[in-house]
N, C-alpha and C positions, 0 to 999 in steps of 0.2 A: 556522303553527307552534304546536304547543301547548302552551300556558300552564303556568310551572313555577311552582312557589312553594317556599318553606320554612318548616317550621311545629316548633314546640317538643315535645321527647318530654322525657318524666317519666316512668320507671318505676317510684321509687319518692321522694315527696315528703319522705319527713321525712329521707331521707339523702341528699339529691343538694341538688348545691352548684351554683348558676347563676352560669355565665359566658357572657361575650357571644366569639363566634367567627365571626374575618370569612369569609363566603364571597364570591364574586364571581359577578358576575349580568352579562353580557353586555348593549351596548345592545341586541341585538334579544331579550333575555328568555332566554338558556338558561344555568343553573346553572352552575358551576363546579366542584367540591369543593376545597379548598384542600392544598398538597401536607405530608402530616406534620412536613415542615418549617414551614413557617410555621405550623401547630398547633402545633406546642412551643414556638418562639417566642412567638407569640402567648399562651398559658397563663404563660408566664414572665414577661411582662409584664405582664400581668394579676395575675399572684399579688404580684409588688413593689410595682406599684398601691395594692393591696388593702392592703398590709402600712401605705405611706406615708400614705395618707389613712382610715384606720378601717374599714377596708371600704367605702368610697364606690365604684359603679360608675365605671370608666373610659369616658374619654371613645370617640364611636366613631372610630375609622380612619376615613381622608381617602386617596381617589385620586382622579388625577385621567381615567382613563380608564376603569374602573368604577363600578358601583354597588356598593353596600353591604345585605347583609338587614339591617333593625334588631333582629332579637333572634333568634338562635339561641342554644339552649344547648349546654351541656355538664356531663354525666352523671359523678356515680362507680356505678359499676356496683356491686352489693352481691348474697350469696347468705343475708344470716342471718337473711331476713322469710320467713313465709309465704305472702308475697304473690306475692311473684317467686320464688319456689321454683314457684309453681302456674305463672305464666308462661314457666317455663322449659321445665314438663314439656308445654306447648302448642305449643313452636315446634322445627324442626325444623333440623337443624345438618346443611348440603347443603355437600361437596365438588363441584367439577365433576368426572365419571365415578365419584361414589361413591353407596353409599344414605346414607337420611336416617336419622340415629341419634335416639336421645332423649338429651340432656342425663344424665351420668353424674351423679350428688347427689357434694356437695361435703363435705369433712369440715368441725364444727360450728364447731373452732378455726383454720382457715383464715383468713388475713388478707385482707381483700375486694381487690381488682385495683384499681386506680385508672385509668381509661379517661375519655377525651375523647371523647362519644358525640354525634354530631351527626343530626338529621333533617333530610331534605332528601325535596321534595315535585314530581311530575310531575303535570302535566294537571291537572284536576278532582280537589280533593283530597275533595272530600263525596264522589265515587264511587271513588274509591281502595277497594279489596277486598284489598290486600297485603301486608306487611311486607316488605322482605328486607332482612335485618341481615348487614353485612360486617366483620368483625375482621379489622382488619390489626396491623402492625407497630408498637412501642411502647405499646400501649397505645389507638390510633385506631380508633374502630366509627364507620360509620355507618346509619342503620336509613334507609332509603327507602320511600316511600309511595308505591306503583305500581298498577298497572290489569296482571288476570291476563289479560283477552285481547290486551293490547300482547305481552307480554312473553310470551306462548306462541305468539302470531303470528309474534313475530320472530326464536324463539329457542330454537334445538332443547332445550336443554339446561333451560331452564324448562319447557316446554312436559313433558318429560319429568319432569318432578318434580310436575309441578300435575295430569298423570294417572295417576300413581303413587296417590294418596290424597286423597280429598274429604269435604270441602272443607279446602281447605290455606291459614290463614289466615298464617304465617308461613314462611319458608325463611330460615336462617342460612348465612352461608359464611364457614368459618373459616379461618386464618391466610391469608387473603388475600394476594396480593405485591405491588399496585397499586393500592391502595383509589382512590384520584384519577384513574385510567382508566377503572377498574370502574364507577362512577357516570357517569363523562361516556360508557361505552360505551351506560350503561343509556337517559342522557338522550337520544343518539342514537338509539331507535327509538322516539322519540316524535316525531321528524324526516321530513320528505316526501322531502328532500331531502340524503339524507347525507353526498355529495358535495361538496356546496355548503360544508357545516359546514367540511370539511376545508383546505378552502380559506385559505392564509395559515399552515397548521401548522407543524412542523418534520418534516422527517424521523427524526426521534428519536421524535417523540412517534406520526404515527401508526404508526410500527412497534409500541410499544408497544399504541395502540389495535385493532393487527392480533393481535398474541395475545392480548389479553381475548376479541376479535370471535370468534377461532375455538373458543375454550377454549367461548363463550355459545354456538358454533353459528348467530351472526346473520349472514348469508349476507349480506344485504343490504349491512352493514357492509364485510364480507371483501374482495367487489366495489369497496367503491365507492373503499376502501383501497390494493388494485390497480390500480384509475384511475387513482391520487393519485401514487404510485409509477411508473407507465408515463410519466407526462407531465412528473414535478416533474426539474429537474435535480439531479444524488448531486453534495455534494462532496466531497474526500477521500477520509478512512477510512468513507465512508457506504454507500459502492458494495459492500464486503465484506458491509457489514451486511445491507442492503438482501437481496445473493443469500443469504447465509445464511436468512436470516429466511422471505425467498419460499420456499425451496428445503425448509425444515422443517417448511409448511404440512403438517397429516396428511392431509386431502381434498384429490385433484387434481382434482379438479370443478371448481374455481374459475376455473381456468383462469391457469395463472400464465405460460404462453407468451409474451406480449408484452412481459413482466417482463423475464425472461428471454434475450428475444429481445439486449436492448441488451448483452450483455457473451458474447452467442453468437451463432452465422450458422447458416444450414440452407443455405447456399451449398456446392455441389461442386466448387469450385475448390479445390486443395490449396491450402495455405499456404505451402509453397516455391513455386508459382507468384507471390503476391503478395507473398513477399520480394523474388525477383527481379525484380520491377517495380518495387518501392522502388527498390531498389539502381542498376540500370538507369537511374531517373528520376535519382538524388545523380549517379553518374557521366556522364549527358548534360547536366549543369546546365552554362550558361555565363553564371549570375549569380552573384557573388564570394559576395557575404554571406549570397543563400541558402544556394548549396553549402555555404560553412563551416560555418552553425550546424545544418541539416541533417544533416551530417557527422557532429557532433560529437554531434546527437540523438542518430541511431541507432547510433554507438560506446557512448554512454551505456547504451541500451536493450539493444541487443547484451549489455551485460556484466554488465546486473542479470539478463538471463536464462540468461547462460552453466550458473550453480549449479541451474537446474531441468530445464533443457531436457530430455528424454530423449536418450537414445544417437539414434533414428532422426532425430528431429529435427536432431540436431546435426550428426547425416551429413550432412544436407539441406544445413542450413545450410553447411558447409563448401563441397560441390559447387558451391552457386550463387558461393562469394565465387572459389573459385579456376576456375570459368567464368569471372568477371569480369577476373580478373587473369593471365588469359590471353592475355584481348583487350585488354586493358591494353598489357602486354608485346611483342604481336604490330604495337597500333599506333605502341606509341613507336620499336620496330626500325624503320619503314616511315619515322617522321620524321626519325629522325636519317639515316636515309640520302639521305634528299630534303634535310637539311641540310647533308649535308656534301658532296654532290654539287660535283662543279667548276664546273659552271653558276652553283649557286647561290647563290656567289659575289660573280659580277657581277648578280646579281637588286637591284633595287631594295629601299629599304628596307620601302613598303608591305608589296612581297612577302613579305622574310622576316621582320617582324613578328609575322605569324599563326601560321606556322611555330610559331616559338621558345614562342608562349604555347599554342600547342597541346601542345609540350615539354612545356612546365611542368605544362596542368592534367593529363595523363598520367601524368606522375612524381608529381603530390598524389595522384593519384586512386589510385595502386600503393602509394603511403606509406599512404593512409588503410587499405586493403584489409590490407596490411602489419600495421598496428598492433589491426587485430580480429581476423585471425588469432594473433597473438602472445597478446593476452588472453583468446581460446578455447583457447590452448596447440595449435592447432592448424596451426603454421608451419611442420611440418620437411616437408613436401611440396612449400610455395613457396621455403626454403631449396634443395633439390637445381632445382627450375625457375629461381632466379638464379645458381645456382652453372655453370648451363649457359648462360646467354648471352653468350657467349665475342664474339661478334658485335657486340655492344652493347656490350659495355666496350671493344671494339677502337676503335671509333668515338666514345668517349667525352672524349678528348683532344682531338679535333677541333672540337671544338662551343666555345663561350663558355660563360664561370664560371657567367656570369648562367641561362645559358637549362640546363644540366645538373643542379647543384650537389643540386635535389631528386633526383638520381637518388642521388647520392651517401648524403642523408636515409635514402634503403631500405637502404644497405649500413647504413648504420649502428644504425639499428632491429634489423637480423637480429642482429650482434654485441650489442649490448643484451641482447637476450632468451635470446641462449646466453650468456653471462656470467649472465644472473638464473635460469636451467635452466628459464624458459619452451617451450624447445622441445630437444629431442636428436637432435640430426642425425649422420649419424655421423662419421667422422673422413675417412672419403675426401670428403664433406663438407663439411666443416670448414674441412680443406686446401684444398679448391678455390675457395672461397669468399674465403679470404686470398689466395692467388695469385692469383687474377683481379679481385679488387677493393679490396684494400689500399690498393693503390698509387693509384686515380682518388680515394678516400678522404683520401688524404694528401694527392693536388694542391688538392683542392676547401676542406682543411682551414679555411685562413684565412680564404677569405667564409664557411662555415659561422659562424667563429665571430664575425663582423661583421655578416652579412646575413640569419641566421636565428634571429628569435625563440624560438623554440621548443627550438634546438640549446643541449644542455648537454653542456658540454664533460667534464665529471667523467664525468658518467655513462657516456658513450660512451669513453671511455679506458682506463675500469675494465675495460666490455665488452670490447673489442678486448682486453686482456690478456687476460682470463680466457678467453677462445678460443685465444689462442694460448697459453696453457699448458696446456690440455686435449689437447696436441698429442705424437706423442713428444718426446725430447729431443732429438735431433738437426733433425726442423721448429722446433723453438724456437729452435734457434739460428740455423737458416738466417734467420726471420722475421727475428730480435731483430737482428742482427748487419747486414741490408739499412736494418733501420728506422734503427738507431745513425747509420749514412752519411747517411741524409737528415736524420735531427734535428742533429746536429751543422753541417749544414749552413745549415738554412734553421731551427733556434731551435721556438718557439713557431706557426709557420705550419704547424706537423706535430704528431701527436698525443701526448702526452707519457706516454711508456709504462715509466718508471725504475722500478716498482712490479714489471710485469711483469719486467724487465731483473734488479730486484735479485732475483727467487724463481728464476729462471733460471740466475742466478750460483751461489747457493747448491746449487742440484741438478747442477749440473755441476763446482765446484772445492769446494767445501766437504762436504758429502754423502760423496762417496767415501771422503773422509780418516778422516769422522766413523765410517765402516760398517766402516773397514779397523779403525781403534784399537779399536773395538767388539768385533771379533768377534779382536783380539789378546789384549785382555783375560780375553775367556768361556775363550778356548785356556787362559791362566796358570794360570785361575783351578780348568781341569780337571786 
């Protein structure tokens, strides 16, 4: 590796005030530049220093995992000598993609700039042939002493400026964005192995070091930055950055593919294929706890994409859930019937153990399909397919609390979601969905609201009104008036629906009276 140093600039001695400014120097010898931040601090500490003890040098900073340079300085920049007036008109003031200008002359009463100018020194400083002086931010320059065939070897963008005009003993680059990259990028092609360097970075940083890299043209960098990136793992908000970043690269020579590759596929498999694998995979599981939180993943993920999806995709999506909940439906018909079968009966308990939990994971697996459809808003399709298994509710009596009760869960999820205008199914619908599953809803009512975590009885109550007052008025009354006979009956073990009961009252005995005196009035009043 070759040898860095840092050495003291003076431009102009009778106005420049020396401070000492820490850099940091790596144990295997490579420069540091220190971030403007700790340059302002640093000066600020210094100048109280200075104030408390009469100007006494302060002492130097202490870490303990770097070095320290013993004497760098820092510069006030000044334009009112002749001296540095000449220096100015010698060196050259380089944008990257611009030409080199000359230094504009400064008016005479201009107050001089007050700058933190620091020299930092690459390789063999006796054959150093270069200056390149970077003004950044606040007020921080620092001038580097470099070697013109490194830095035209490794660096289109110099190399470009150094055959522009000869002999080019300075290049300036002004308002700089990153002065503390810019150096450590410069220090880097003095590196065999840039790769190596990068090693232990953060991803913050060399993203950073990838826009100086490309902004200099050092190829070698850009590469080895993309290695760094292919292999290192993103966490979080890093992965945006990362594609952004790759993806803004101007040269696609680099080759940013493998970048790339980790957050894209060049596979031909559609993506509704490998949803329906997922899916597939959650509803064949007959491990409890993975299924659950499985479950509960891809409802999550499902609903953070619901808001981007496109239209096509979401067809997709739909197709494969209610494929699933097809066969859902087609296999719980087949168990209840192998349930309720008279044989099976007298079947051993072994026997109809499996049965019953086959029941069960069926009716979860309809609820869960149920409940992403409702958050897609795209329910009212599987609304008319339970409103038809007339089949299945017939048989639903017959079965045990224990082993149905989730069948019940789905009636009650569809009510939920037409009470909250999740879904708009129509009125023939509506009504058929009350007549054929009201009633298994009401028997099931009491273990729902002892046996099932998850069951909230408010919510489901609200719902079931708000359905059946979506209804005309005379289904309202037929509903309201069946449901009265069982609540008075059997109490709290039935769904508590006085809410609906009391806006039903009012549209039926109070309304009329109200519309008749209404419109007795408008008559007098004409």
């Amino acid at each position: 590796m070759a040898e860095l140093k840092a050495v003291t600039a003076s431009l102009d001695a009778r106005t420049t005030k020396i401070r000492n400014v820490p850099i940091a120097v790596t144990p295997e010898g490579f420069w540091c530049c220190p971030s403007q931040a700790v340059l302002q601090k640093t000066a600020k500490n210094q100048n109280q220093q200075a104030k408390t003890k009469g100007g006494a040098s302060p002492p130097a900073s202490k870490a303990s995992s770097i070095q320290r340079a013993p004497t760098i300085s820092s510069e006030r920049r000044t334009h009112s000598t002749p001296t540095r007036s000449k220096a100015n008109s010698e060196e050259q003031r380089c944008l990257p993609g611009e030409n080199a200008t000359a230094n504009p002359p400064k008016p005479v009463n201009e107050r001089p700039q007050k700058q933190h100018k620091i020299s930092v020194g690459f390789g063999q400083l006796e054959m150093s042939d270069l200056k390149v002086v970077l003004y950044g931010k606040d007020g921080v320059a620092v001038k580097m002493s470099v070697h013109k065939n490194i830095l035209a070897e490794n660096s289109t963008f110099f190399a470009d400026k150094l055959s522009r005009q000869s002999p080019v003993s300075n290049i300036e680059v002004t308002d700089c964005e990153d002065v503390e990259i810019y150096v450590e990028t410069v220090g880097l092609m003095y590196c065999s192995d840039v790769k190596h360097r990068l090693i232990k970075q953060t991803v913050p940083r060399v993203l950073r070091i990838l826009k100086v890299a490309e902004l200099l043209g050092f190829r070698a960098c850009v590469i080895s930055c993309l290695d760094y990136l292919e292999a290192v793992p993103w966490v979080g908000e890093e992965e945006e950055t990362v594609v952004s970043s790759v993806r803004n690269l101007q040269i696609e020579n680099y080759g940013v593919g493998p970048v790339l590759k980790r957050v894209g596929s060049d596979l031909t498999t559609p993506p509704s294929d490998t949803f329906s694998h997922i899916i597939e995979l959650v509803l064949r599981s007959n491990e409890d706890r993975g299924r659950r939180e499985m479950k509960s993943l891809v409802q999550k993920l499902l609903k953070e994409n619901s808001t981007t999806c496109t239209s096509g995709s979401s067809d997709l999506c739909a197709e494969t859930l209610y494929r699933s909940c097809q066969k859902c439906l087609e296999s719980l018909l087949t168990l209840f019937q192998q349930a309720t079968d008279n044989d099976f009966a007298d079947q051993s308990l072994n026997i109809k153990e499996p049965v019953f939990q086959k029941i069960a994971l069926e009716a979860d697996n309809l609820l869960w399909l149920t409940e992403i459809l409702a958050d897609r808003n795209a329910a009212d399709e599987f609304a008319v397919m339970w409103a038809s298994q007339r089949d299945l509710a017939g048989l639903h009596s017959k079965l045990p609390v224990r082993s149905r009760h989730l069948v019940s869960c789905v009636t009650a999820r569809l009510f939920v979601a037409i009470g909250k205008g999740e879904m708009l199914p129509s009125k023939d619908t509506r009504r058929l969905l009350l007549d054929l599953w009201l009633q298994p809803l009401m028997d099931d009512y009491n273990w729902l609201q002892h046996g099932c975590r998850s069951f909230d009885r408010k919510v489901v109550e609200e719902g079931i009104g708000r359905t059946i007052l979506t209804l005309p008025l005379e289904d309202q009354q037929t509903i309201l008036l069946s449901w009265l006979g069982s609540f008075l009956k059997v109490g709290d073990r039935c769904p508590n629906l006085q809410k609906a009961f009391e806006v039903w009252w009012r549209r039926t005995f109070i309304r009329p009276y109200a519309e008749q005196q209404g419109n007795r009035s408008q008559s007098g009043r004409s």
